[in-house]
Backbone bond lengths (Angstrom), bond angles and torsions (degrees), N, CA, C in turn:
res aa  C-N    CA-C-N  psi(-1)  N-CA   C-N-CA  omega(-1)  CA-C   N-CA-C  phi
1 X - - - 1.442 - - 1.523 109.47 -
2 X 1.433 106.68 139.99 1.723 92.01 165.36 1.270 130.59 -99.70
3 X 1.177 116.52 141.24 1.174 108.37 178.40 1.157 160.71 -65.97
4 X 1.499 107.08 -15.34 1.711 127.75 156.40 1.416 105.55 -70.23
5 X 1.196 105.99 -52.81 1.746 111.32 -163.20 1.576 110.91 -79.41
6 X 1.534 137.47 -12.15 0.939 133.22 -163.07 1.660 105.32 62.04
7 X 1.448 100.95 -158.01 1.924 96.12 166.80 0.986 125.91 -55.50
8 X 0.915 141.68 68.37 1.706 175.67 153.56 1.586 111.27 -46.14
9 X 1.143 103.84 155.13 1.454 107.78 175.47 1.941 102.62 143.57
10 X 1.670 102.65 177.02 1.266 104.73 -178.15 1.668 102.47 -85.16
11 X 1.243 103.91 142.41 1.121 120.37 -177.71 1.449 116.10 -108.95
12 X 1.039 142.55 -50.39 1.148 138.39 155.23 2.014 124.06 -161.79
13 X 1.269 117.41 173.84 1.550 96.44 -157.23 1.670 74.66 -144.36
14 X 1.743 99.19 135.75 1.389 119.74 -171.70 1.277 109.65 -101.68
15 X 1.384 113.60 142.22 1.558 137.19 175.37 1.843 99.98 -123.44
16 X 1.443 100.50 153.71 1.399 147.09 153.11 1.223 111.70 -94.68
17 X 1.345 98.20 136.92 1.485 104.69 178.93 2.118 110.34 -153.65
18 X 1.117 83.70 115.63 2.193 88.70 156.50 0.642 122.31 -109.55
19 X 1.354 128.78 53.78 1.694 136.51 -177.41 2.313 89.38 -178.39
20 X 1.626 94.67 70.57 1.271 94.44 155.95 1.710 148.64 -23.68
21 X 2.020 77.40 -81.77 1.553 99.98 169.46 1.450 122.68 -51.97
22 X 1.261 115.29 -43.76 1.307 123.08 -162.08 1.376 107.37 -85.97
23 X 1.469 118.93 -30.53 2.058 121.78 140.88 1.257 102.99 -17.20
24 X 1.509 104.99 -86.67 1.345 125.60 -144.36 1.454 109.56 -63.01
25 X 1.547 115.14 -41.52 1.491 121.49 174.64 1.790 98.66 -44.31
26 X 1.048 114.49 -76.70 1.621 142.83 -163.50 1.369 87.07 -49.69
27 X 1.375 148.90 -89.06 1.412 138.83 -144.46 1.821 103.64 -78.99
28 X 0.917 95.26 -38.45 2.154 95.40 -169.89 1.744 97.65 -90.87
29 X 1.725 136.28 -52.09 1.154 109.47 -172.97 0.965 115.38 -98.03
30 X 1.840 129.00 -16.29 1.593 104.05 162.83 1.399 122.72 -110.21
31 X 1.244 132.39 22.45 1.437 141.96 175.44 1.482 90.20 -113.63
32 X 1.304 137.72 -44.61 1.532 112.32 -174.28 1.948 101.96 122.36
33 X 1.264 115.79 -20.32 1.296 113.34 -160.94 1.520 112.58 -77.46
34 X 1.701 108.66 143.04 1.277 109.83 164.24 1.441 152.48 -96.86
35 X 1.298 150.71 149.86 1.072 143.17 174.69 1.483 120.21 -41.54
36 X 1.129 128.41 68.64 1.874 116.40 179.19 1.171 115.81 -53.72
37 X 1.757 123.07 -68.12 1.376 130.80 174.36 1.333 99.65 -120.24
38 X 1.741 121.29 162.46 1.197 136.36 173.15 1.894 99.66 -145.99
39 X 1.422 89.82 163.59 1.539 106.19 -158.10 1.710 132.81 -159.82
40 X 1.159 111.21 119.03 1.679 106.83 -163.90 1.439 102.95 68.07
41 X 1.129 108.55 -163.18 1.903 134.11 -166.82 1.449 119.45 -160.84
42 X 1.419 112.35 156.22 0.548 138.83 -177.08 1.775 121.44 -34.42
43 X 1.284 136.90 101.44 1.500 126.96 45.20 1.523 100.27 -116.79
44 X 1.180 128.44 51.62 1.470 136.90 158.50 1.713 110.83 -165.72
45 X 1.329 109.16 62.17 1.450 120.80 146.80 1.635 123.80 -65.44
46 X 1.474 117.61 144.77 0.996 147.12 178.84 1.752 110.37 -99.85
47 X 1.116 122.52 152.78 1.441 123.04 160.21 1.788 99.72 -160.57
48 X 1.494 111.69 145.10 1.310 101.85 154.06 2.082 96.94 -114.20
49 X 1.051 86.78 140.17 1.467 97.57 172.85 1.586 128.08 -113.49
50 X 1.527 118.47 121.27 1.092 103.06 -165.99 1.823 118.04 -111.67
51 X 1.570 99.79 136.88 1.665 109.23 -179.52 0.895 122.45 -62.93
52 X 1.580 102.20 -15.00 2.107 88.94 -176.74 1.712 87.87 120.85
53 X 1.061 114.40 156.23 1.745 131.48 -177.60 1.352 101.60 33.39
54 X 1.304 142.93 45.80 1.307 117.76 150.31 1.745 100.72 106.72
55 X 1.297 120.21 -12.14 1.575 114.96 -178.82 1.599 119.52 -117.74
56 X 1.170 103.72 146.56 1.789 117.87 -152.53 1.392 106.23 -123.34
57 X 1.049 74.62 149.90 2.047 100.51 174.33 1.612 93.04 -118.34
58 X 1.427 115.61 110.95 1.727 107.63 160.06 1.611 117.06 -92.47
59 X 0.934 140.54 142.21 1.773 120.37 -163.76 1.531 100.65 -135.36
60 X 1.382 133.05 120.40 1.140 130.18 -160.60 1.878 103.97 -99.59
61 X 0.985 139.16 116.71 1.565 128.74 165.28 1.749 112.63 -46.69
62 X 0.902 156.68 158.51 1.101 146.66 140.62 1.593 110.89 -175.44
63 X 1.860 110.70 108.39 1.423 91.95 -154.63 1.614 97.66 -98.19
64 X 1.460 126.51 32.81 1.310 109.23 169.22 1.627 107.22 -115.00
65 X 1.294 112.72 6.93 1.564 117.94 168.78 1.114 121.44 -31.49
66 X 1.210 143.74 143.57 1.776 154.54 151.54 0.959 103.66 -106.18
67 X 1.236 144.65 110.22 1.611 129.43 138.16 1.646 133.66 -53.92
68 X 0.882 108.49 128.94 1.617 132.36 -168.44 1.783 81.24 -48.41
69 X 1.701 110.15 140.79 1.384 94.90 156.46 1.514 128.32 -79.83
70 X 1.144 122.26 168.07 1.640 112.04 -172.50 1.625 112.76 25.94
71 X 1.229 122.88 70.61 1.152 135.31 -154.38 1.788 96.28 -82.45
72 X 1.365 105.21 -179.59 1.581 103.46 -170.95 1.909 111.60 -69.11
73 X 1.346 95.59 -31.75 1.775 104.39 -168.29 2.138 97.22 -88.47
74 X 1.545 104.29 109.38 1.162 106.88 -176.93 1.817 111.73 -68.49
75 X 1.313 97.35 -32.18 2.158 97.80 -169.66 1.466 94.30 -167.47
76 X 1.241 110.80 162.91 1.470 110.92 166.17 1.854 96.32 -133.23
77 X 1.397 95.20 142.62 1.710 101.92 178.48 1.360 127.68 -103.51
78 X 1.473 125.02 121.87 1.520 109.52 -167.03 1.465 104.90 -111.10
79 X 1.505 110.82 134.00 1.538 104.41 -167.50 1.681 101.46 -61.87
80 X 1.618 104.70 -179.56 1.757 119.97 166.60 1.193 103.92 163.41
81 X 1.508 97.86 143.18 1.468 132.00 173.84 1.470 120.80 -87.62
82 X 1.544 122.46 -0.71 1.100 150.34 168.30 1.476 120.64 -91.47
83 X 1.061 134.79 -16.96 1.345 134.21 -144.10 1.477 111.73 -34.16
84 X 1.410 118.89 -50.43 1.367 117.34 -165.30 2.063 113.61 -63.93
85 X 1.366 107.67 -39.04 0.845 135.16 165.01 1.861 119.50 -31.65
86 X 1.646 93.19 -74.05 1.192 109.81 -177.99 1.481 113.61 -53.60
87 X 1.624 98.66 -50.03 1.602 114.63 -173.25 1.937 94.15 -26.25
88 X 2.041 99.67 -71.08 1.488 105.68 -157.87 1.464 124.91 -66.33
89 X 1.551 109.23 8.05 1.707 124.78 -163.22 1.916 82.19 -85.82
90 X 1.895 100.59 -55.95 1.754 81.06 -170.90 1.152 98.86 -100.86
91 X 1.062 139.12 68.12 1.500 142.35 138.47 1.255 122.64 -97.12
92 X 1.916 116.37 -35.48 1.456 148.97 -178.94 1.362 77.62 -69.73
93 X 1.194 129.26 -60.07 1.757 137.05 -137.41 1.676 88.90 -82.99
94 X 1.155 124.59 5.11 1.810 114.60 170.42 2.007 109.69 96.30
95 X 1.203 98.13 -38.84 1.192 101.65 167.86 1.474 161.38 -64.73
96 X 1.519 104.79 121.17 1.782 107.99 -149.12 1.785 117.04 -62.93
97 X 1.313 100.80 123.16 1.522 117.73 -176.34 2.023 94.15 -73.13
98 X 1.308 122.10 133.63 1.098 113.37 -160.84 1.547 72.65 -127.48
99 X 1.255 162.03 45.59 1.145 163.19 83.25 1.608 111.14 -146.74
100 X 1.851 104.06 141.73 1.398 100.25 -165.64 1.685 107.24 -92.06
101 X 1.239 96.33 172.54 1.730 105.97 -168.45 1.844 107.64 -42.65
102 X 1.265 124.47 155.44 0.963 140.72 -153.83 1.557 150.56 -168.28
103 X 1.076 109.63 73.01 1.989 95.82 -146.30 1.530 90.08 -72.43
104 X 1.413 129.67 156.92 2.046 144.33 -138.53 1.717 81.23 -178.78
105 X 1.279 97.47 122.50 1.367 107.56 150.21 1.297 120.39 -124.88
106 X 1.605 93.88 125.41 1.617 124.55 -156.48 1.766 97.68 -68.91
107 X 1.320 125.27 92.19 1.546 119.98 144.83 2.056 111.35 -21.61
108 X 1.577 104.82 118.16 0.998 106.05 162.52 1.558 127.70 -98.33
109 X 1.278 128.34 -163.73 1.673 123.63 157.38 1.563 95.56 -161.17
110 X 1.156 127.78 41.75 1.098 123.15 172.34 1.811 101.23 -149.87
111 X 1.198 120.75 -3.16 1.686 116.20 -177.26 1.624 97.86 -141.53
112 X 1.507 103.64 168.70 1.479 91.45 171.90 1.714 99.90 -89.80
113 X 1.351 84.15 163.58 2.019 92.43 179.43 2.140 124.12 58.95
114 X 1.330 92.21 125.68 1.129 90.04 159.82 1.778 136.19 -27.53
115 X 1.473 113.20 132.70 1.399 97.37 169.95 1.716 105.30 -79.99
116 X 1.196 118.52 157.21 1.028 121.37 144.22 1.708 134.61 -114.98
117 X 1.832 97.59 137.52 1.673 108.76 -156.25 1.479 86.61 -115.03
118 X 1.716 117.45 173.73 1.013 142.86 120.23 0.900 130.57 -108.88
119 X 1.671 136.70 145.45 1.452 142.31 -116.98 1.583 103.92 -146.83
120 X 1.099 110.36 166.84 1.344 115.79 137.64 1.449 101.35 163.37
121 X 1.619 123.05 150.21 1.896 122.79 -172.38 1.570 99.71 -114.33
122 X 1.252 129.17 148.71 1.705 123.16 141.43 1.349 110.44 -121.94
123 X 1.149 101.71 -174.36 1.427 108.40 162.87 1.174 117.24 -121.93
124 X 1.705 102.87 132.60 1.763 94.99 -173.28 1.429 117.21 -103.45
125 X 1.261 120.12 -178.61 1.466 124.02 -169.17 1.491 125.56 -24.61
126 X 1.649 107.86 -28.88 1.439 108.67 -167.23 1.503 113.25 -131.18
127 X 1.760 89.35 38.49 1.466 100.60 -179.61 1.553 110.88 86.92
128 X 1.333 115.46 -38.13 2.028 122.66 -162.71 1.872 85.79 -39.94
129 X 1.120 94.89 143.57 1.746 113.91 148.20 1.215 104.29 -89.11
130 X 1.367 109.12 137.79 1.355 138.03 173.45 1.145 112.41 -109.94
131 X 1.703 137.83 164.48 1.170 131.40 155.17 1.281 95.62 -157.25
132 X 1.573 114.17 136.83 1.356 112.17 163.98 1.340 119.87 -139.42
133 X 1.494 116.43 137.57 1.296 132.83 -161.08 1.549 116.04 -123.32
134 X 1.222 103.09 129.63 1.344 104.89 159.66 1.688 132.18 -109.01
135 X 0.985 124.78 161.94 1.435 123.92 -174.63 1.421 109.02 -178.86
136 X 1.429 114.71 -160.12 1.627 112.19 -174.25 1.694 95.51 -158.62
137 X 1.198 120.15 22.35 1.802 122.91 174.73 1.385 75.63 -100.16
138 X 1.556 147.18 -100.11 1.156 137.10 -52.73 2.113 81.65 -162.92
């Protein structure tokens, strides 16, 4: 638990999107995620969508958005116990693997020994880098 925050933790990390459908396809029918809350209409719908244990995707409609280039948020990482799996769901699903699966052991400076992860990034509908990792430290 932390201690400033009480039950604390990340709660969820927001996207923009001009390409709705192709959101919604990508996070709810081939990642698995569900609708928790939904909000306003159409051509500026809201959704928070949830991954499973408590962590969210909120996805904003907004079709006059720009994204900043190389914007401040480099990737966002979604855990799984699947990795290999998932990797080939959006690969089938058309979508570019921006590095393929991979077990990397993370150099620490705070524990002894490397962690060891398994990896893998795409890119999803609206460009976001993704990365999702599995492991059993972290």
């Amino acid at each position: 638990m932390n201690p400033i925050l009480g039950g604390g933790g990340l709660h969820h990390v927001c996207l923009k999107t001009r390409q709705w459908d192709a959101s919604m396809r990508f996070y709810c029918e081939i990642l698995g995620f569900t609708v928790k809350v939904a909000w306003r209409s159409a051509p500026s719908r809201a959704v928070m969508l949830d991954a499973g244990d408590g962590n969210y995707v909120e996805v904003f409609e907004d079709h006059d958005y720009t994204g900043a280039a190389n914007g401040i948020i480099n990737h966002f990482c979604l855990r799984t116990t699947r990795l290999d799996a998932v990797a080939e769901r959006v690969r089938a699903a058309g979508f570019k693997l921006t590095m393929e699966p991979r077990d990397v052991a993370i150099p620490t400076t705070n524990i002894p020994g490397p962690v060891p992860v398994r990896i893998f990034f795409c890119e999803g509908p609206n460009g976001e880098s993704i990365e999702f990792l599995q492991n059993t430290y972290t």
